[in-house]
N, C-alpha and C positions, 0 to 999 in steps of 0.2 A: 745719576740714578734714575731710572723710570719714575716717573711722578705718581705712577700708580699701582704699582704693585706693595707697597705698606699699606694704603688704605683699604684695597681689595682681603688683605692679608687678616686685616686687623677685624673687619666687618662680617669676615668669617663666621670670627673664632669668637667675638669679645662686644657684639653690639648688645647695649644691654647688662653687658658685665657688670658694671659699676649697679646696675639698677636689681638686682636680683635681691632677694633676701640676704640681708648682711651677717648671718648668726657664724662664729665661730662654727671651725670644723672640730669633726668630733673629738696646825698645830701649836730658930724665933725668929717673927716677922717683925721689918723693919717699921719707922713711922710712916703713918701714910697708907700701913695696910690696910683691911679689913675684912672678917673672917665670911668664907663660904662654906655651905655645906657639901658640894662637888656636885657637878652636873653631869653626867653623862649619857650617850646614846647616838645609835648612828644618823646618820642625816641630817639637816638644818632645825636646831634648836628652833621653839619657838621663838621670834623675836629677831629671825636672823634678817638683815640689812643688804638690799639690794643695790646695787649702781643703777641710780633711777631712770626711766622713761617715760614718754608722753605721748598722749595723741594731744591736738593743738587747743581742743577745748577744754582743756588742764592747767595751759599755760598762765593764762594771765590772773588766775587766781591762787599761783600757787605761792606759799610762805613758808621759811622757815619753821616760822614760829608753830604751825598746823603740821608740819612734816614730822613725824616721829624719828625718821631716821637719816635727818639731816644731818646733825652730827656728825653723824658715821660716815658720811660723805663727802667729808670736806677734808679737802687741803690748804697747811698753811704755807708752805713750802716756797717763798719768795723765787722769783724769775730768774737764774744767774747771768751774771754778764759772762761774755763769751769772749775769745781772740782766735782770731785765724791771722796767720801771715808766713814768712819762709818759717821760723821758727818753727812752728808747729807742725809744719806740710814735710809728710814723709816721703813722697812720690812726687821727682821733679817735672811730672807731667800733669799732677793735680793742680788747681787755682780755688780760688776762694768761689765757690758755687753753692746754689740753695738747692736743697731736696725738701719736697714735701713728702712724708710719709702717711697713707691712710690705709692705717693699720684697725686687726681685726682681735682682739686679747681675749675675748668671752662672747657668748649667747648674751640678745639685748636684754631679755629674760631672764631672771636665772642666775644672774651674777654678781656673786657675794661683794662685796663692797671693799672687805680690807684684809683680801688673801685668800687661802683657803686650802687645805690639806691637799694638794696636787701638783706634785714636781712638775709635771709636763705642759707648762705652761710658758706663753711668748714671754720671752724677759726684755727684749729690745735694747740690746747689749753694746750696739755702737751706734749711741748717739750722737757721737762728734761729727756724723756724716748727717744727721739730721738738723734741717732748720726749723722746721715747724712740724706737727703732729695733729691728725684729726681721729678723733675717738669714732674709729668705723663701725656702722649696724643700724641698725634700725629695721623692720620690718611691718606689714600692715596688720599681721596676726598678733604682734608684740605692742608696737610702739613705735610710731614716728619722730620721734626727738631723743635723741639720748644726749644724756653728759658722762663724763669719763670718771672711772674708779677713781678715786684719790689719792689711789698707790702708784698710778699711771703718772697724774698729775706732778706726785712727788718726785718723781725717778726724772719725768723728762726737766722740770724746771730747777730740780738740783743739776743736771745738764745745759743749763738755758736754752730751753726747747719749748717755744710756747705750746698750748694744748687749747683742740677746737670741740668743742661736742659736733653734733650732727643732727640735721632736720633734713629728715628722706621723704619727699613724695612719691613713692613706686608708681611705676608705669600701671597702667592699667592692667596688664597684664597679669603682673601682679597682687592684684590687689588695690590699685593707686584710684581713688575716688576725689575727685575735685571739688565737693564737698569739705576734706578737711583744707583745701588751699582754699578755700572762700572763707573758711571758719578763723584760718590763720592770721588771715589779710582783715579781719575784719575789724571796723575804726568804734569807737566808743560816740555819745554824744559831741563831745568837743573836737572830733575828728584824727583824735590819737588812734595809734596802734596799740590797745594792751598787750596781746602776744610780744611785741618789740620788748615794751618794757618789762614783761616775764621775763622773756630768753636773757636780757641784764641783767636781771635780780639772780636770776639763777647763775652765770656764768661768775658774778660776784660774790655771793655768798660760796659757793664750791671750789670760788680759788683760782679757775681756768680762763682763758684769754678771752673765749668767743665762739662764735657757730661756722661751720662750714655746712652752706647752702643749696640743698639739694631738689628742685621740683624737677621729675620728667611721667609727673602727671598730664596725659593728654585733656584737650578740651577745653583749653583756655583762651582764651580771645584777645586782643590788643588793651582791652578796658582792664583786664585783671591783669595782665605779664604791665603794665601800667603801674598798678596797687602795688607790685609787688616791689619795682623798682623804688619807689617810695616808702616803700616797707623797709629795703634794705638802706635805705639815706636814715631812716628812724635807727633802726638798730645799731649802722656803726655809730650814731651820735652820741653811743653810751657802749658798744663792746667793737672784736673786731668782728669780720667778716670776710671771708671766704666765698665766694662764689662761681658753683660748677656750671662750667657750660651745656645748657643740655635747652632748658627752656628760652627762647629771645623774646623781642619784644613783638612781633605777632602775635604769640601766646605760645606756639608751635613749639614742639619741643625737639628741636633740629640738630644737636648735637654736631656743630659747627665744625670744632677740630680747627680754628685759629678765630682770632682776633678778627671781627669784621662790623658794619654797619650795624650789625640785627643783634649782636651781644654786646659791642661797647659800652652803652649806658648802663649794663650792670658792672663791667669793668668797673666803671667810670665814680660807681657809687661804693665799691666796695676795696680791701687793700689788698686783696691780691685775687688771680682766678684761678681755678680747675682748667684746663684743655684741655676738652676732650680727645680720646684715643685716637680720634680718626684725624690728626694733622697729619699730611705728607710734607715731603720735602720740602715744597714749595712754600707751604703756609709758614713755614718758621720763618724766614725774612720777613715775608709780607707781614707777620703780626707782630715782628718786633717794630719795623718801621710805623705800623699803626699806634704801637703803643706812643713810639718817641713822640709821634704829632698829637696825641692828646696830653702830654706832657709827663706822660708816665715811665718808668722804667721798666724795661723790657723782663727785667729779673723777676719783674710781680705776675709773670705771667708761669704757671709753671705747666710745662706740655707731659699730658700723663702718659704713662708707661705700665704696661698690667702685666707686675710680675706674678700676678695672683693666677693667670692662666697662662703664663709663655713664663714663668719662672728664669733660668737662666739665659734662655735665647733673647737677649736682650742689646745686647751689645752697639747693634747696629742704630740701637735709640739713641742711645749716649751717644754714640759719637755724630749723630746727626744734630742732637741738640744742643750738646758741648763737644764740637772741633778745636782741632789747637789753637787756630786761629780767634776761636770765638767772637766773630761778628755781630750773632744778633743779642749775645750776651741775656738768654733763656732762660729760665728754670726746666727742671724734672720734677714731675708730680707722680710718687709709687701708689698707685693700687695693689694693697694687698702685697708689702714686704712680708706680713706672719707666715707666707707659703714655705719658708723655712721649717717653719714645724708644724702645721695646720694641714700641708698637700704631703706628708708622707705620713705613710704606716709605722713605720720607725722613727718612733719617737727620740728614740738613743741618737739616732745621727743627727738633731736639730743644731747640738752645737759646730758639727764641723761644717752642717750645709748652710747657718747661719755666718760663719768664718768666712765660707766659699762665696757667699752673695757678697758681702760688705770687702774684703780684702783680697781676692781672689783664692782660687785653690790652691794655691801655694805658696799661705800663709802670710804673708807677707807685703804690707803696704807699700812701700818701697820698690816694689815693681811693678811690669804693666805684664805681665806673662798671659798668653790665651789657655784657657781649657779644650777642652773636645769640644763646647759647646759655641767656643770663640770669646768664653766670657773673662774678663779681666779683672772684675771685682768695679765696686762703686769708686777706690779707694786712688783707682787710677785717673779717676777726673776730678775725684772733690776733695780739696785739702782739710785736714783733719779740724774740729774747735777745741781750743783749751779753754778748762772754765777753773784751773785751782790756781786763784788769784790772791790769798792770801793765808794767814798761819794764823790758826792751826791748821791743819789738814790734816789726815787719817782715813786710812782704807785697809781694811781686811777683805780686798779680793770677794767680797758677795756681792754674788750675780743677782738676786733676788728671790732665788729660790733653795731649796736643799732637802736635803731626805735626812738632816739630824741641826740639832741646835747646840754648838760647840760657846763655854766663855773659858776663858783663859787657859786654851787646850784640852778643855775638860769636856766630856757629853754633859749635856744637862737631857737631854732626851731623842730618841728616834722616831722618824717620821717624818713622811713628805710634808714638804709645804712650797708653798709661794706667797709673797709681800713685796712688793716694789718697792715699798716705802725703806725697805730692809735695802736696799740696791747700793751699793757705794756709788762714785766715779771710779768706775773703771779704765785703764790702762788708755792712754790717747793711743796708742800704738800696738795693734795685737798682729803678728809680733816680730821687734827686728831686734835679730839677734846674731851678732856677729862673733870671729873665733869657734868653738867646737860649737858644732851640729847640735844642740841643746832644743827637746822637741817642748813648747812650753803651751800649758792650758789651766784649768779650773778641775781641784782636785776637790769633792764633795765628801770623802771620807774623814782626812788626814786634816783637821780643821783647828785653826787657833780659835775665832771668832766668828760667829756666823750659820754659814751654812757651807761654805768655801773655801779654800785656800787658792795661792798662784801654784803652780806644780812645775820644775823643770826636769828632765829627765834625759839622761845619755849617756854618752861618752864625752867624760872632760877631757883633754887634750888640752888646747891652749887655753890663756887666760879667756873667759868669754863673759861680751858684754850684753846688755838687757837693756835698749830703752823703754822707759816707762810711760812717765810722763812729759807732757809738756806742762808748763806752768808760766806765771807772771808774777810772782811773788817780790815783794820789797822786803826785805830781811831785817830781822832788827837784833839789839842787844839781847841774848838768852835763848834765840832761835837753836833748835836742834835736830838734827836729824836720826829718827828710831826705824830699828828692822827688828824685829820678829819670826825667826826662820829655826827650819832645823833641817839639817844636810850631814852627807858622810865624812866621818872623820876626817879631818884637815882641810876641810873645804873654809876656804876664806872668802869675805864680803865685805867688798868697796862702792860706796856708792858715788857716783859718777855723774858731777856737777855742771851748771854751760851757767853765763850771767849774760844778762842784756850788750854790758857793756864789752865782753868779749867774747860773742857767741858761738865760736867754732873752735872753742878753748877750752880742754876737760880738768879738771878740778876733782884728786880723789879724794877722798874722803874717808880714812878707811874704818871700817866698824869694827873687825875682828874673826875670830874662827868661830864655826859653827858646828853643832854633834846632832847626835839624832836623838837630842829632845828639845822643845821649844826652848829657843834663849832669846832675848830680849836686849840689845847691844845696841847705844848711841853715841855719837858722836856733837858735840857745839858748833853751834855755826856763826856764835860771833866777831868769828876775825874777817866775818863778810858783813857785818852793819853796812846798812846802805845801800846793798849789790840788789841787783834785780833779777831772783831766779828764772831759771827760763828750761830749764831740764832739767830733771832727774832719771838717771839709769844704773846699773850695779855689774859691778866688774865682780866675775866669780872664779876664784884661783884655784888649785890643790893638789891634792895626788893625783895623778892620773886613772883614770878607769871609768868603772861606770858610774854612774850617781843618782842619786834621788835626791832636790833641793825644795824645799816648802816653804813659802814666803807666806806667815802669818797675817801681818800687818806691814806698813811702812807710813810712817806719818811725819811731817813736818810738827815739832809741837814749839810754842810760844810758851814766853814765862806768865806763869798762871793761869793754866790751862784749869776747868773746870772738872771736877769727877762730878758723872750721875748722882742727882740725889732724889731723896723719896717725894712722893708728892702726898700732900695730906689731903683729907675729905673724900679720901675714894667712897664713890658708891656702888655698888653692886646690887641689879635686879636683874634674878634669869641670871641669863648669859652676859648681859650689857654688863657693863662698866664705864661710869663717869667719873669725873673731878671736875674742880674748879681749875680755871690757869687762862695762858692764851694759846698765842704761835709756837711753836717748839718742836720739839721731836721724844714721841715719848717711849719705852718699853713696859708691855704690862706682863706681869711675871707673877704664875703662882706657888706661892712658898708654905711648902707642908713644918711640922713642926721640930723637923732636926734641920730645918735649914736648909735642906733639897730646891733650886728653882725648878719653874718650867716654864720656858718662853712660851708665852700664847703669842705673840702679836707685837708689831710698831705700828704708831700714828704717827700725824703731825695735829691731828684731831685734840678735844679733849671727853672723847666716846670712846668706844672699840665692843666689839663683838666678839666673842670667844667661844664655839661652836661646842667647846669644848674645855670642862676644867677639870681638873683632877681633883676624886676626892677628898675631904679634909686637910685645906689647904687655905691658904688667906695670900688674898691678893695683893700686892707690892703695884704702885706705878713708879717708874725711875724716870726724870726729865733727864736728858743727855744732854 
């Protein structure tokens, strides 16, 4: 290929891109309650709790304890472990590959902390293609450091998906004053970095991994891009780091686009890099082979790709920096995956152009098929993560968001909203589905729990099969497996098993017929003690014709499994709501006096914010 027609390409359209202003484009009482009078009114109650930001002289004095709405901010949501290998990998041409994602969810200003009354918002719905995540934005009008929602935090590390906040110094251009990087870098008496040991305090108390490191402030000299490298030997000593190629050690902020002389010592100091946009051909050898000789793996380098302004026309990235062959053994670094739903006017279509980006247009992981645009989906290079490694497990199909709040098929209220924290694990596989043409997605009406359901709809004709998931489960005595569905008359559901120890061997299972009202049917799985699951999918039988099939829930459950219980000492001031407790998962729910809920809100917190309560009603928190 010409060695320089991508970087002429790229220089265009995209110098800068990363650097621009990061802002987003444009819902009797049990124990444990305690009564409110009801709040209501449009717009952010007083009180209401932002996803915090900073400029650099905030950092090193900043506490918990002086933070009012630290709380609110935090996640407790542990890291999951993750598996990739054949099992998992739906497409025999994907490999076990890293994607960094530096996604854009909200304004750095301006953004509610734990949801907020608006469907149309990024849910980041295949995470199994993601390995790592940076909470993108920051601006010099706003805020130069941001951390991430805690609903963000929650979703990616229930995924095992670490999460980075971000410290942006903007170009001059922008706004970038070299003033706050001297303010940044600046040492204490004893020759400490405070800022360092901020960005720690902070990345620990809020739950999340660490910073991804961004100066393309000009005017920096050899003696500060110096400080700076030593700034970041401080901070990974205590979080991780991320660092974008933009400023070297001249001070120059030269946006390299590989691996070379003048960037390696920040390689060198930090665990993985940014590569900038403008690698050509050429530099992908030459900076994996640099990496090997500094003793690093080539995979910590991830070479970025700006789907934020070339959206689909991407193709030609991937396979420059994962070939079949894969020699230099790469990463990809996404700017700006949110252009799913963020670069269109139609909102309505983010789910299918979100489907289109991760699995290709034609649904289906399991293929490598081109578009008009040449694009084949992420799904054709990067093999899928399983992270549901043990029982219990449960999922009712929520994406994270929804326009009503369904419990046990029942409304409890309408109205948009969005919560990550609400997010299940969703489907490793969206979607392969063999036997009759069954077109399958996320039905927001027709809801068991949630905001959600899985929806299939068609012509049945043959027996047809759904996989699901993948898994690594060890099974034990009492293990069960539960579905949740309602479908047309004589429609039958078998779920359809795989074990470690004989993995290309199905296993039915069969639950039973289903009608069209929620039914709730399981089957024991203890004549498999021992077996190590590794799939689940579901065989669907019945009359022939058309159908509508709705998959509530489906959950792996374990004997003594726990039900929701109330949490006592709630407090209520304003809009807040607190308890005592620790790590967990909680729902805060208010309940009028016949007994009515209404979902406000999930944490993993023990705060939450409710914009909004209904009158005369007393608030219920439930630990899940």
């Amino acid at each position: 290929m010409p060695s320089l027609s991508r970087r002429n390409l790229l220089i265009a359209g995209a110098a800068g891109a990363a650097a621009a202003t990061a802002g987003a484009a444009p819902a009797a009482a049990a124990p444990g309650s305690t009564g409110h009078p009801g709040i209501t009114g449009a717009g952010p109650a007083a009180g209401q709790p932002f996803a915090p930001n900073w400029f650099p002289a905030d950092i090193a004095t900043w506490s918990p304890d002086t933070d009012p709405d630290a709380r609110f901010n935090r996640s407790t949501t542990p890291l999951t472990s993750r598996i990739v290998d054949r099992h998992t990998t739906a497409n025999a041409e994907a490999r076990k590959r890293r994607i960094l994602a530096l996604s854009v969810f909200a304004n750095t200003d301006g953004n509610p902390s734990q949801g907020s009354a608006r469907f149309d918002y990024y849910t980041s719905e295949f995470w199994q293609y993601i390995d790592s995540l940076v909470f993108w934005g920051g601006s010099a009008s706003e805020g130069l450091i941001l951390a991430p929602n805690p609903t963000v935090t929650d979703a990616a590390h229930r995924n095992g998906v670490p999460v980075h906040g971000t410290v942006f110094f903007p170009p001059n251009v922008y706004g970038g004053d070299l003033d706050w990087v001297r303010q940044f870098l600046r040492r204490d008496a004893l020759g400490r970095f405070p800022v360092a040991d901020g960005l720690a305090r902070i990345s620990r108390y809020f739950g999340f991994e660490g910073w991804f490191i961004n100066q393309e402030t000009t005017g920096a000299d050899p003696a500060l891009a110096e400080e700076m490298r030593l700034f970041v030997v401080a901070l990974k000593s205590q979080s991780s780091v991320i660092w974008y190629d933009a400023m070297n050690t001249t001070g120059a902020v030269g946006w390299r686009g590989r691996l070379d002389e003048l960037n390696a010592p920040y390689f060198a100091t930090s665990d993985t890099m940014f590569v900038d946009f403008r690698w050509d051909y050429p530099d992908l050898p030459s900076s994996a082979t640099y990496a090997r000789g500094m003793g690093r793996d080539p995979g910590q380098l991830f070479c970025g790709v700006d789907t934020g302004w070339r959206q689909y026309k991407v193709q030609l990235d991937f396979d420059a920096v994962f070939p079949a062959d894969d020699p230099n053994q790469l990463s990809i670094g996404l700017y700006r995956p949110d252009f799913t739903l963020t670069s269109t006017d139609d909102k309505s279509a983010y789910e299918a152009r979100e489907q289109r980006f991760w699995v290709g247009a034609d649904g289906d992981p399991s293929t490598s098929t081109a578009d008009a645009d040449g694009w084949k989906g992420v799904s054709s290079k990067v093999a899928e993560a399983a992270v549901v490694t043990r029982a219990p497990f449960a999922t009712t199909f929520n994406t994270g968001h929804g326009r009503l709040w369904a419990s046990d098929g029942r409304v409890w209220q309408r109205g948009e909203w969005n919560n990550l924290t609400a997010q299940d694990v969703l489907p490793t596989w969206r979607w392969l589905v063999t036997g009759s043409a069954l077109t399958v997605g996320y039905d927001y009406e027709k809801v068991w729990e949630g905001g959600s359901s899985l929806r299939l709809t068609g012509v049945l004709g043959a027996p047809t099969r759904v996989d699901l998931y993948a898994t690594r489960v060890r099974l034990t005595a009492g293990d069960r497996i539960s579905l949740t569905a309602t479908a047309a008359p004589g429609v039958r559901i078998s779920a359809l098993v795989r074990f470690l120890d004989a993995p290309d061997t199905d296993v039915e299972v069969p639950l039973g017929l289903f009608g069209d009202r929620w039914t709730t049917r399981e089957s024991g799985l203890s004549r498999f003690h021992g077996r190590t699951l590794i799939r689940i999918a579901l065989r669907i039988s019945g009359t022939p014709g058309a159908t509508a099939i709705h998959i509530g829930r489906l959950a792996l459950e374990a004997a003594g499994d726990r039900e929701p219980r109330p949490v006592r000492g709630v407090r209520v001031d304003g809009n807040r709501i607190t308890w005592p407790g620790g790590a967990g998962s909680y729902d805060v729910l208010a309940v009028d006096r016949h007994g009515a809920r209404t979902w406000l809100g999930r944490t993993t917190s023990t705060a939450f914010y409710a914009p909004t309560i209904p009158a005369a009603t007393k608030i219920e928190v439930l630990a899940r």
